[in-house]
C-alpha positions as CSV (number, residue, x, y, z in Angstrom):
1,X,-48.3,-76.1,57.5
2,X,-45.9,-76.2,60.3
3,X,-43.3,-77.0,58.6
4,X,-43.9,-73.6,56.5
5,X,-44.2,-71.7,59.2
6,X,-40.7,-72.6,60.6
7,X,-38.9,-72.2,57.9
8,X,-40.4,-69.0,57.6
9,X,-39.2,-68.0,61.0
10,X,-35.9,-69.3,60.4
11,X,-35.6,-67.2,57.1
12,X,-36.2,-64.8,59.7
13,X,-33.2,-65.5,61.5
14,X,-30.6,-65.7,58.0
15,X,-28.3,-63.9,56.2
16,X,-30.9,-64.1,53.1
17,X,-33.1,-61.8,55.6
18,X,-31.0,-59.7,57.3
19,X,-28.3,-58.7,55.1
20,X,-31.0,-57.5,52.1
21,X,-32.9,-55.9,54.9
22,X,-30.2,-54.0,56.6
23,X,-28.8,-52.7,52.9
24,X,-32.2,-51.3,52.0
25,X,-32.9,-49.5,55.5
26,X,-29.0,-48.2,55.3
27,X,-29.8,-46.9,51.5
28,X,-33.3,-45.3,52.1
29,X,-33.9,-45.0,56.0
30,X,-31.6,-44.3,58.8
31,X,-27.7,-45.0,57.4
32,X,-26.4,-44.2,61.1
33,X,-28.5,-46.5,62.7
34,X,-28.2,-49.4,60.3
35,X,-24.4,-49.2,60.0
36,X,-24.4,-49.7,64.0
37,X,-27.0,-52.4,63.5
38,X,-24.9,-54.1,60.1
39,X,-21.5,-53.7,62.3
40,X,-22.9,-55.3,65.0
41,X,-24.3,-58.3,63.2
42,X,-20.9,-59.0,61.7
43,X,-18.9,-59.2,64.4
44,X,-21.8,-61.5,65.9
45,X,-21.8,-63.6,62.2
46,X,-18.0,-63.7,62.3
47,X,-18.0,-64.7,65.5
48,X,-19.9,-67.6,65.2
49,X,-18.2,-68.9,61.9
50,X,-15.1,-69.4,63.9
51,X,-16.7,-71.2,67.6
52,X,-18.5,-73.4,64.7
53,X,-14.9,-74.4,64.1
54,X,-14.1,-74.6,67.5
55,X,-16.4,-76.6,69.0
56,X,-16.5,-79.0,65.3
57,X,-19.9,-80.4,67.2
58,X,-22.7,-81.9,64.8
59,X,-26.4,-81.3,64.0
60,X,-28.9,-83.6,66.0
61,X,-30.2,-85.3,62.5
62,X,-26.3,-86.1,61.6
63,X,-26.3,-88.1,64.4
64,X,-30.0,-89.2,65.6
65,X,-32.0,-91.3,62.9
66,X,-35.1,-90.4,64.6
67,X,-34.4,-86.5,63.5
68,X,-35.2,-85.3,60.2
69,X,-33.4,-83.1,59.0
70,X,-35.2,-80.7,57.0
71,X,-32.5,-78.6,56.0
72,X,-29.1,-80.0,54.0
73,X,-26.6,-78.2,55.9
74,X,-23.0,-79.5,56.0
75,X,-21.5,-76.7,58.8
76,X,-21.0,-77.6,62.6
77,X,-24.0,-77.1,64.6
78,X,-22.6,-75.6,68.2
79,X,-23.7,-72.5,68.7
80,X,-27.2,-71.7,66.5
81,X,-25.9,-68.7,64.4
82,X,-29.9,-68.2,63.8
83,X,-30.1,-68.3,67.8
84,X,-27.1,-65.7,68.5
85,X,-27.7,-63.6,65.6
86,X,-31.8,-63.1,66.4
87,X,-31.0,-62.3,70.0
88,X,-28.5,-59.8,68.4
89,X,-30.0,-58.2,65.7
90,X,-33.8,-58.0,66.9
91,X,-32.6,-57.3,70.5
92,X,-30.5,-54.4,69.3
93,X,-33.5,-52.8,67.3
94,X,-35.7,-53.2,70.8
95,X,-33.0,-52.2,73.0
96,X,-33.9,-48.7,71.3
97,X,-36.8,-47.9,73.1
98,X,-38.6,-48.9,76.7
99,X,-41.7,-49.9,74.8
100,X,-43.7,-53.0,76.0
101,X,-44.7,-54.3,73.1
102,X,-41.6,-53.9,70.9
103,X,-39.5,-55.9,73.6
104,X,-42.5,-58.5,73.8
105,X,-42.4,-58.4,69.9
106,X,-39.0,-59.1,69.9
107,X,-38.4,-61.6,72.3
108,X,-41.3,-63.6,70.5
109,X,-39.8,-63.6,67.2
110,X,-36.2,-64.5,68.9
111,X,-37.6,-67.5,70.5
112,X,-39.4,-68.7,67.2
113,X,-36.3,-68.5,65.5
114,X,-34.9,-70.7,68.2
115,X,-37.9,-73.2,68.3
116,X,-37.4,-73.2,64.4
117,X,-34.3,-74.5,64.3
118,X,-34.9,-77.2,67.1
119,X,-38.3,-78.5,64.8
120,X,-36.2,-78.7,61.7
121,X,-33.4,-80.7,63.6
122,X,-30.6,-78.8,62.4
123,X,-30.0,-77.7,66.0
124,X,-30.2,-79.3,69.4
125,X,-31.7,-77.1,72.0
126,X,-28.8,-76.7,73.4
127,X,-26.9,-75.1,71.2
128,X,-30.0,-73.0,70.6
129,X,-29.2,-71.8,74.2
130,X,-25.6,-71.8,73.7
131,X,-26.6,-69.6,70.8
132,X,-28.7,-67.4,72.7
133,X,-26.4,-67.0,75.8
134,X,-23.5,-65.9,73.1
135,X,-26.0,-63.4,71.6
136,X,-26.9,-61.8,75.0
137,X,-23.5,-61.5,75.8
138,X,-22.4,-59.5,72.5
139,X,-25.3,-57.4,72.6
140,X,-24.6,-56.3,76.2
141,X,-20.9,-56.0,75.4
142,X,-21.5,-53.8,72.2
143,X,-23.9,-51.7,74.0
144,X,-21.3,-50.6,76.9
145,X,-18.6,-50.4,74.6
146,X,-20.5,-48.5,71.7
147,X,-20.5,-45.1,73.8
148,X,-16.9,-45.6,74.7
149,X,-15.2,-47.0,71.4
150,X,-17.0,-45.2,68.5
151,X,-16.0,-41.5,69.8
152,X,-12.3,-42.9,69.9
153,X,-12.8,-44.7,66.7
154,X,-13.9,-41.8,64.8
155,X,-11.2,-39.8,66.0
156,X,-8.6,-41.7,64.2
157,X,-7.5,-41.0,60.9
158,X,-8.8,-42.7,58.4
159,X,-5.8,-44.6,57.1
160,X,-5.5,-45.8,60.9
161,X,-9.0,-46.6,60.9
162,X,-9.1,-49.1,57.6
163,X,-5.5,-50.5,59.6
164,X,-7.8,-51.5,62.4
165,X,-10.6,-52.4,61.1
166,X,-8.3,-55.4,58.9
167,X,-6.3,-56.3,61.9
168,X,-9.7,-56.9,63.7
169,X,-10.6,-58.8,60.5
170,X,-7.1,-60.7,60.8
171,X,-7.6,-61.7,64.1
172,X,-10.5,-63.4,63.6
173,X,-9.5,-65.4,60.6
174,X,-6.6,-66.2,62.8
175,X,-8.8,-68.2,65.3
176,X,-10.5,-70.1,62.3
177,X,-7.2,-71.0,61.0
178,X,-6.3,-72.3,64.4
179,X,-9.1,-73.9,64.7
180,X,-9.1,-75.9,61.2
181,X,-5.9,-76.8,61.8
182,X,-7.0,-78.4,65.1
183,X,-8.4,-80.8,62.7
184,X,-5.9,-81.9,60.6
185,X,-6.3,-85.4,59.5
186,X,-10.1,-85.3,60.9
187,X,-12.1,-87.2,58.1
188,X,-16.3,-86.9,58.5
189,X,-17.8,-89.9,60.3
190,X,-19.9,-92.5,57.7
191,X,-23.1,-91.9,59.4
192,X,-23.1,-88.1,59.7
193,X,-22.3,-87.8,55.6
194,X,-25.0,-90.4,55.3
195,X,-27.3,-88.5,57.3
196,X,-26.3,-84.9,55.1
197,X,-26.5,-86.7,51.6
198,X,-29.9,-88.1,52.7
199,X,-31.2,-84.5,53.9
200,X,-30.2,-83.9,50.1
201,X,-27.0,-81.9,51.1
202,X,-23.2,-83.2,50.7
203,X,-20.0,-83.2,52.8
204,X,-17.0,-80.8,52.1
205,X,-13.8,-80.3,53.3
206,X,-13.1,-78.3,56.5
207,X,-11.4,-75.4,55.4
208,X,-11.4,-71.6,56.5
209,X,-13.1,-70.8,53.4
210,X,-16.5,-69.9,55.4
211,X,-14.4,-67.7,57.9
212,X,-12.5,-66.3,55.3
213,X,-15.4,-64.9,53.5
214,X,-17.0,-63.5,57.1
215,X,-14.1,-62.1,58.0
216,X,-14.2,-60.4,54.2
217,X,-17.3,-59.2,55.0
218,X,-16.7,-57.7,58.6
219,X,-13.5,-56.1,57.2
220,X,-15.5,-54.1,54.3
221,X,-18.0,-53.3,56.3
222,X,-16.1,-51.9,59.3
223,X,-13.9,-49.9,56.9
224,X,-17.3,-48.5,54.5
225,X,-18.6,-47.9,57.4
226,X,-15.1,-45.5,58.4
227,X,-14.9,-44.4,55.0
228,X,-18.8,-42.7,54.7
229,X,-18.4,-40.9,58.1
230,X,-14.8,-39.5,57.0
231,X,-16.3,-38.4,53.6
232,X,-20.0,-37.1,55.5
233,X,-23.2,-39.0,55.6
234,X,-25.6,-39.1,53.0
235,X,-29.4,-37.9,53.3
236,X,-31.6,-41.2,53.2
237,X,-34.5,-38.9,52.3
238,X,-35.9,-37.7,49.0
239,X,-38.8,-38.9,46.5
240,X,-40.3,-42.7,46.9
241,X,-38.5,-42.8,43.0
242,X,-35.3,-41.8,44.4
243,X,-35.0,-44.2,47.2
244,X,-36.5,-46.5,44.4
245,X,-33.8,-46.2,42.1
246,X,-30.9,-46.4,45.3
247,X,-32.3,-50.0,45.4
248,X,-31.6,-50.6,42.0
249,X,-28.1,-49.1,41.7
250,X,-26.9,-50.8,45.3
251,X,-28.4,-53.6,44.3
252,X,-27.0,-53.8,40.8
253,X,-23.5,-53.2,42.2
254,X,-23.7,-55.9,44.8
255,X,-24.9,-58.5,42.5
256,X,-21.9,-57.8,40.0
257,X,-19.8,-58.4,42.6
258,X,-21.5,-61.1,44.4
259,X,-20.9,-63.0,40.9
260,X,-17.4,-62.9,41.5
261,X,-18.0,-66.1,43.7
262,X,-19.3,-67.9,41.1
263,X,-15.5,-68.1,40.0
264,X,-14.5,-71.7,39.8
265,X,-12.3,-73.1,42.9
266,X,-12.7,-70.2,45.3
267,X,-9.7,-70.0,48.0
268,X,-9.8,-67.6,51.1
269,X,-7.9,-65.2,50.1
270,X,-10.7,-64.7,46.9
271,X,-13.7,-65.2,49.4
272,X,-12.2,-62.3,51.7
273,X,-11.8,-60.4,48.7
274,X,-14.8,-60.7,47.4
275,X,-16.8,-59.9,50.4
276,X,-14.7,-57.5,51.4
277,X,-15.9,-55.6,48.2
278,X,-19.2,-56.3,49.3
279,X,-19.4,-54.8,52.3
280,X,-17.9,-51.6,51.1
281,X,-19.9,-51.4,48.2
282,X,-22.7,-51.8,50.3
283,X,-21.5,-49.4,52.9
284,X,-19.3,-46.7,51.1
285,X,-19.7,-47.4,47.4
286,X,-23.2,-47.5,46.9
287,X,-23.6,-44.0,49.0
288,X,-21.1,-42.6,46.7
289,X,-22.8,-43.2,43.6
290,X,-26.1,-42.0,44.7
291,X,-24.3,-38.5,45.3
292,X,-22.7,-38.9,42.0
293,X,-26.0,-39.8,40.6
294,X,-27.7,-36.9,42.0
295,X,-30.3,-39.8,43.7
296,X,-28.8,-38.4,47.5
297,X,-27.5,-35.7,49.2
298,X,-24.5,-36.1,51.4
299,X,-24.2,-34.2,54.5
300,X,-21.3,-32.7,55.9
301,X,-19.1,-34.2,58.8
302,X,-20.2,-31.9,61.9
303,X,-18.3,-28.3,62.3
304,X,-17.7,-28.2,65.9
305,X,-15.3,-29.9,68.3
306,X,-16.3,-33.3,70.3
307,X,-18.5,-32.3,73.1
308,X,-20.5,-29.2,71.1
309,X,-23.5,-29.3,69.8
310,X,-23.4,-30.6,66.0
311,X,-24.6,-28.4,63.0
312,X,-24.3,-30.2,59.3
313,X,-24.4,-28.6,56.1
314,X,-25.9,-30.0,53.2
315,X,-23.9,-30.1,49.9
């Protein structure tokens, strides 16, 4: 029974959560809000891939018999990305309002996540911390930038905006590189590939693969993100059948392309790719056709000048 309930709050704390999560609330809720939240836990994701790489350290039950590993994961264990990306993504959402109880909620369900990953030995608790510490400092740093680079951002034109938001991408699949190449000639010691074949799990080379398709993902998100401003946001409101059927189409789209990984022998430049498409599907694409489709209604970029109050039109 407690083994359920960890893995439960470790689901909490993964991609398989978060990322259908975010797409719905973006689709049918607040699309401003959720693009800040999706962009921020992106850069935290991508972030993470590449210290992984970094730091190369392993999972306590690669390394201590006594630890079971209940979990058969093969990727470096310093930081916890369910540690940094909790703290980043559940902090953010209570970091809009002074309530009590949301900040007590959310510090709960960021510590459970932790604990989580310590009980299923896939993470000492020190990189638990480490993972923590990380998030705390993104979140801050996004906060006190947000106010500051967004206004400048937005300003830019759009062609200059997509430029950025792939350098930014570049960079960071710059420091994975880096770092795999660090590790040229470094083979996977007998008992940790013991320990991840007994967990049920299997060793693979170190390759920039994983970073490649983060660094996909934080590209086409930053750059749907540019795109649906430039073109005007679109009205998450509307009939319980509407916001119904913006599931289905966004999530028809993203599971065409999501196939595309399926391919046989994937190399970075096709796991980029492909979540690159991803994320502006989900960001830019998937608003598009429900505007198309008649299923939204996309409002206007604001008529005044920076600094005046906004007024939107609806199309």
């Amino acid at each position: 029974m407690l083994t359920g309930f960890m893995l439960a709050m470790t689901y909490l704390g993964s991609a398989g959560f978060y990322i259908p999560a975010l797409a719905v609330l973006y689709w049918c809720v607040n699309p401003r809000l959720m693009a800040r939240a999706t962009v921020l836990l992106a850069f935290g994701s991508t972030l993470n891939t590449v210290l992984k790489l970094v730091w190369h350290e392993p999972r306590p039950f690669w390394t201590d018999p006594t630890v079971k590993g209940r979990q058969p994961l093969a990727s470096f264990g310093m930081p916890s990305g369910h540690a940094q990306n909790a703290v980043v993504t559940w902090g953010f959402f209570a970091s809009r309002t002074r309530r009590a109880v949301v900040w007590a909620a959310a510090t709960i369900v960021i510590v459970l996540i932790g604990a989580s990953r310590v009980y299923l030995g896939v993470h000492s608790l020190n990189q638990v911390l480490v993972g923590w510490a990380i998030g705390i400092g993104v979140l801050l740093l996004v906060l006190w930038l947000e106010p500051r680079v967004v206004p400048w951002w937005s300003a830019r034109p759009l062609l200059l905006q997509l430029a950025m938001a792939l350098a930014i991408s570049l960079a960071f699949l710059a420091g994975a590189w880096l770092a795999v190449r660090s590790l040229h000639g470094w083979q996977w010691p007998d008992a940790w590939a013991k320990a991840i074949t007994a967990a049920g799990g299997h060793t693979r080379p170190v390759t920039v693969n994983e970073a490649a398709a983060a660094t996909g993902g934080l590209f086409g998100i930053l750059a749907g993100v540019s795109v649906c401003a430039a073109r005007g946001w679109f009205d998450p409101g509307g009939s319980a059948g509407h916001r119904l059927a913006r599931v289905f189409v966004g999530g028809a789209g993203a599971a065409v392309l999501a196939a595309l990984e399926l391919l046989p022998g994937p190399r970075p430049p096709e796991a980029f790719a492909v979540q690159a498409l991803l994320g502006l599907w989900a960001t830019a694409g998937a608003p598009e056709a429900f505007v198309r489709l008649r299923l939204a209604r996309r409002t206007t970029p604001p008529l005044t000048r920076p600094g005046d109050e906004p007024a939107e039109v609806r199309q």
